[in-house]
N, C-alpha and C positions, 0 to 999 in steps of 0.2 A: 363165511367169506368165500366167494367163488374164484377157481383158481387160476380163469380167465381175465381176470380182471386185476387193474396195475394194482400197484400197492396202495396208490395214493389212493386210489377210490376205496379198496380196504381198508383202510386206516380210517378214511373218511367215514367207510359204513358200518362203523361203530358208533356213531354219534345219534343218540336219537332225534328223526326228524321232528317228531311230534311236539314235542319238547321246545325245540329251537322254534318251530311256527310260533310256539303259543309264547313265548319271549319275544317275537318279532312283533305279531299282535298286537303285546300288552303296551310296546311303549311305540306305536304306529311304523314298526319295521317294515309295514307288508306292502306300501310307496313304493316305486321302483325309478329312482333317478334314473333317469337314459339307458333303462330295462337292466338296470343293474342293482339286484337283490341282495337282503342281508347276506345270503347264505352264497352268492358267490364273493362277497367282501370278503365272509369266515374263510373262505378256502383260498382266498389270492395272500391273506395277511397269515393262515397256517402253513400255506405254499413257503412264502417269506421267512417264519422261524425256522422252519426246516431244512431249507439248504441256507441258511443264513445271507439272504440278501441285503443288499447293504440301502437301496433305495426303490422307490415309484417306479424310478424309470428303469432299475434293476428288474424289480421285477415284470415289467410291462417286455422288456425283452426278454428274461428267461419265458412267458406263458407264451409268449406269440409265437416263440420259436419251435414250440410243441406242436404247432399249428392242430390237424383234426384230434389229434390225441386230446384237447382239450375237455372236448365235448363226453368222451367216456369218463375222465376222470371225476367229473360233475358239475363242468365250468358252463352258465345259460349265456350271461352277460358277455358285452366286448371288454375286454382288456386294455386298457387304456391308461395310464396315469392321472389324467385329468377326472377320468369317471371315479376314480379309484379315491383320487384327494377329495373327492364330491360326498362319497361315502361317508368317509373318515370325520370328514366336518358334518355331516344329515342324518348318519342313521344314531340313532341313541346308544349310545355305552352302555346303559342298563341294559340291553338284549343283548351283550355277551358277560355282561358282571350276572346275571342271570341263568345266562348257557353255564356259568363255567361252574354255578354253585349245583346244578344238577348231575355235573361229574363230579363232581366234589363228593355228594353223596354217593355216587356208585363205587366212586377209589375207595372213599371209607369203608363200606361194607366189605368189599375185599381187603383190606388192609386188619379189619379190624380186631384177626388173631395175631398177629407180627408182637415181637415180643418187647421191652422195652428195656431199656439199661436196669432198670431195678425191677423188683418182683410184683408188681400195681396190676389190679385187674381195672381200675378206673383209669378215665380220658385224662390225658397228658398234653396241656399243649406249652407252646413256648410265645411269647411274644416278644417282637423288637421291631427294630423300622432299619431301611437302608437309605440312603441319600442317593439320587442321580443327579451327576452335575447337567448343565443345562445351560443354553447360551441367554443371557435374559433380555438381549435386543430384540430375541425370537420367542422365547416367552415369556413376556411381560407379567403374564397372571400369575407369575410363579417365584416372587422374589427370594434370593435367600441372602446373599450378600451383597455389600452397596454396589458391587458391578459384576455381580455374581445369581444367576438362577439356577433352581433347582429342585426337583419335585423329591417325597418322601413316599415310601410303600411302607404304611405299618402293617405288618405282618403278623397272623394268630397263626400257626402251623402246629398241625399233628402230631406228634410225634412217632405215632405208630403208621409209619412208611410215608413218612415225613409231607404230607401229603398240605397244603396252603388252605385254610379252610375261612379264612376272612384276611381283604384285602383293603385298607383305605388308601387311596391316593388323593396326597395332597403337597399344597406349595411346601417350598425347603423350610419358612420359617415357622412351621406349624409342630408347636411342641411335643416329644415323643408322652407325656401323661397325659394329651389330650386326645390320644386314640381312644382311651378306654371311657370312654363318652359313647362312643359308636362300637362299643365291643358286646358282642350279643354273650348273654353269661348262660352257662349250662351246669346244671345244679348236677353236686357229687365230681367234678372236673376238679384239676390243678390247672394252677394258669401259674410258668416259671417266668420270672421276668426280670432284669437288670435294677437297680438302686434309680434307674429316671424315671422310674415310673411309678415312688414313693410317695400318696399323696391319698392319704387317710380319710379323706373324705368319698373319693372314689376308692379307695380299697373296703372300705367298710360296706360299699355295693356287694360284694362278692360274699361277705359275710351277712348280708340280709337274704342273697338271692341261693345259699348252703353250697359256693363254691369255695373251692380252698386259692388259695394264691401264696406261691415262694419266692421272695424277693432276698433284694441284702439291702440291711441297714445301713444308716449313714452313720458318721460319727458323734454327729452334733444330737444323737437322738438321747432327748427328754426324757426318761423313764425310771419306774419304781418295780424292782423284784420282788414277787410275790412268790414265789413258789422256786425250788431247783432241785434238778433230777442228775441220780449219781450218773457218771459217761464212763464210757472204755477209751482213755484218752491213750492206750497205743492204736486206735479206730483211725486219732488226726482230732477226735470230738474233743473240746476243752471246754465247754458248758453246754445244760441243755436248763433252760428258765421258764417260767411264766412271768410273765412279764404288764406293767399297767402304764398307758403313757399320761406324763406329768404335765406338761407342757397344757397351759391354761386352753389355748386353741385346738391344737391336737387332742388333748384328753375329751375335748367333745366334739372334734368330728368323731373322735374314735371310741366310742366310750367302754368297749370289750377288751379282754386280756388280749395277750400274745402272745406266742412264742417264741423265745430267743432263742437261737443254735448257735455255740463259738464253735469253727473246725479251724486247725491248720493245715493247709496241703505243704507237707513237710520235700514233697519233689519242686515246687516253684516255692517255698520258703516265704506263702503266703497266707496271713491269716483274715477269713471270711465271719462275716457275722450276717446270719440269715432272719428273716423275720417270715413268720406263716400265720394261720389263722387254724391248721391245723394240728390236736394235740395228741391223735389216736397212733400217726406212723412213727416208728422210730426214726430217731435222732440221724442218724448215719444216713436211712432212707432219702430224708430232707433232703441234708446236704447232697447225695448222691440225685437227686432230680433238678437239684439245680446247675450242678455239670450238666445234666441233658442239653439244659440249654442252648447249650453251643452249637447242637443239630441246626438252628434256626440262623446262625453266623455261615454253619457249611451250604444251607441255603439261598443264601442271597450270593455267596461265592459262586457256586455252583449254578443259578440262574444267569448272574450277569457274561458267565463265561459263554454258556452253550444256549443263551435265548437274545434277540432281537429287544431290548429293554433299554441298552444305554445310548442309544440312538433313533431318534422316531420321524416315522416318515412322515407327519405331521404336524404341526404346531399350535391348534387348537387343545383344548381342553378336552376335547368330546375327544379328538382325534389318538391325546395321549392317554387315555382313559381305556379306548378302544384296543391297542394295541399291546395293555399291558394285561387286560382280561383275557385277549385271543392268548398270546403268550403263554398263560396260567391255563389254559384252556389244554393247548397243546401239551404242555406238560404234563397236565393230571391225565391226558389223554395215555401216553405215551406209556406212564405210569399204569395203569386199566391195561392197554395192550400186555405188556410184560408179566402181569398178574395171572391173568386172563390165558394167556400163552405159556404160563409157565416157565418163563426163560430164566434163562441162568446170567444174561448177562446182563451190563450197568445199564442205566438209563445214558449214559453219555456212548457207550458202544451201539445201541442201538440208533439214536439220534445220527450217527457218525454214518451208518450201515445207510437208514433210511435218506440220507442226505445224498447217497449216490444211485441209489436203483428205486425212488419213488416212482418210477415210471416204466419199471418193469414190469412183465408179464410173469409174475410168478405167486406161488401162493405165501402167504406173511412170513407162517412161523418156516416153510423154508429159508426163505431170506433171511430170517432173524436167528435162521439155530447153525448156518454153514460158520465155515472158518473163519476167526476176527480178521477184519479189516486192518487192526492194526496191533501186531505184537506188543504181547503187555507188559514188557520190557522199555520197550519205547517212550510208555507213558512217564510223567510225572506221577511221583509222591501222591499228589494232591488229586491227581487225576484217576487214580487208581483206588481211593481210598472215600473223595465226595461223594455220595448218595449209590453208594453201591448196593441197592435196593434190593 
């Protein structure tokens, strides 16, 4: 990174170009509506997360107002809202759901000593999905209730440096079990996930394809004890079973044992009944990875707070598509920088730092290692405590 050079172009020139052409390539990015390129769209809509601008014509006056500075930061195109809505609707969503999965892979490799809540040298992820409400006069394509839209993000995220490593976007009323249709499965992984996403026919993928998956039981669940193993029930563990499901349908989508795990969390005075596919981890382990879960609830917290996602400057599909990959883009980015730099501090101090001097002339990790912007005293709980990476 040269020290002459603002931030934002730094920040920027950590992205590989090579990479991003051959994403624009594959899905015909390399077009130039009214000389306006994918990769000045990537940096008007990264511009936008980053000092969080609220609209098109936000940001068509924050960039113009920069006037020559434009041009060093990496900007070829005119600035325009109207060019910029042109994009949004023309250039293909696949050439940043593409960009963002090649930083995906460079966060992971950096991330992939971080240690995790239980003692596991295997891949940890969480799934679940978030709702953004949505007006549905404005999109249509996206129903969720009778005068109500709304799109969903199922979400697969890492757990080791919490990192988003598969994204679906789809309408509000598209069912949280039918993500796992489009969930790419990695043999020797957990995959922790919530009781909605119970559904034996698609769990039994995960045990063809030798991933493990930790869910909780319903009540209503059909089943024959085959086997039980003694527990340390001052742990919270109240049974640990093998288990065969009885249920005439179930029993053959699922035709393999099970695992049953009873724990009570004796501090919220609640008792969990877990089901796995794995019978090698101890009992406790289980349940303890399915607490992790929660990392994937402080995610979508922690995105809708400090990312450009519950509001779109666009109303298309391609448009909302676009804007939720840049978003993840910036993030794993942000994520890469801090790694990469070394820093000590949160990804939401950093975002806060870069949101006032992306246009300084000075070198990153100066910028990102002086005195916090905002005493940490000041923060919220929550602010203090979300993805403090």
């Amino acid at each position: 990174m040269l020290e002459g050079q603002m931030l934002f172009s730094q920040l920027m020139g950590c992205l590989p170009r090579r990479e991003f052409n051959a994403c624009a390539i594959k899905y015909g990015g390399q077009r130039r509506p009214r000389g306006f390129t994918c990769r000045d769209q990537f940096l008007c809509l990264a511009f936008a997360q980053l000092t969080f601008r609220e609209s098109l014509r936000d940001i068509e006056t924050c960039l113009r107002a920069l006037g020559p500075k434009l041009y060093h930061a990496g900007f070829r195109g005119r600035i325009s809202r109207s060019t910029l809505a042109d994009a949004n609707r023309t250039h293909d969503w696949r050439i940043y759901a593409d960009f963002a999965q090649v930083l995906i892979g460079r966060a992971r490799r950096l991330y992939v000593d971080d240690p995790l809540a239980v003692e596991l040298k295997d891949t940890v992820y969480a799934l679940d999905s978030t709702t953004i409400d949505l007006c549905l006069s404005l999109f249509p394509w996206a129903p969720f209730r009778r005068r109500k839209g709304a799109v969903k993000l199922h979400t697969l995220l890492d757990l080791r440096g919490n990192i988003p490593c598969f994204v679906h976007v789809s309408h509000g009323k598209m069912h949280d079990v039918t993500a796992l249709d489009y969930l790419p499965l990695e043999a020797g992984a957990f995959y922790v996930m919530d009781r909605g996403y119970v559904d034996f026919a698609r769990l039994h993928r995960f045990t063809l394809a030798s991933a493990f998956f930790v869910t909780r039981g319903k009540r209503n669940l059909d089943c024959i004890r085959r086997k039980r193993r003694a527990v340390d029930k001052t742990t919270g563990l109240r049974s640990d079973q093998t288990i065969a499901l009885a249920g005439p349908k179930s029993s053959r989508l699922y035709p393999e044992p099970l695992r049953r795990i009873a724990f009570y969390d004796v501090e919220h005075k609640r008792r969990f009944v877990f089901l796995t596919n794995n019978f090698a981890l101890p009992a406790l382990t289980i349940a303890r990875l399915y607490k992790s879960r929660w990392q994937v609830e402080l995610f979508f917290k922690w995105i809708k707070q400090h990312l450009r996602i519950k509001s779109f400057y666009g109303t298309s599909v391609n448009a909302v598509k676009t804007q939720v990959w840049i978003a993840i883009s910036v993030y794993v980015l942000v994520a890469i920088v801090k790694k990469e730099l070394k820093l000590p501090r949160s990804l939401y101090e950093i975002l806060q730092i870069l949101s006032l001097t992306l246009f300084e002339k000075m070198p990153i990790l100066q910028a990102l290692s002086q005195t916090s912007v905002l005493n940490s005293e000041t923060q919220t709980p929550n602010q203090r405590t979300l993805f403090d990476l």
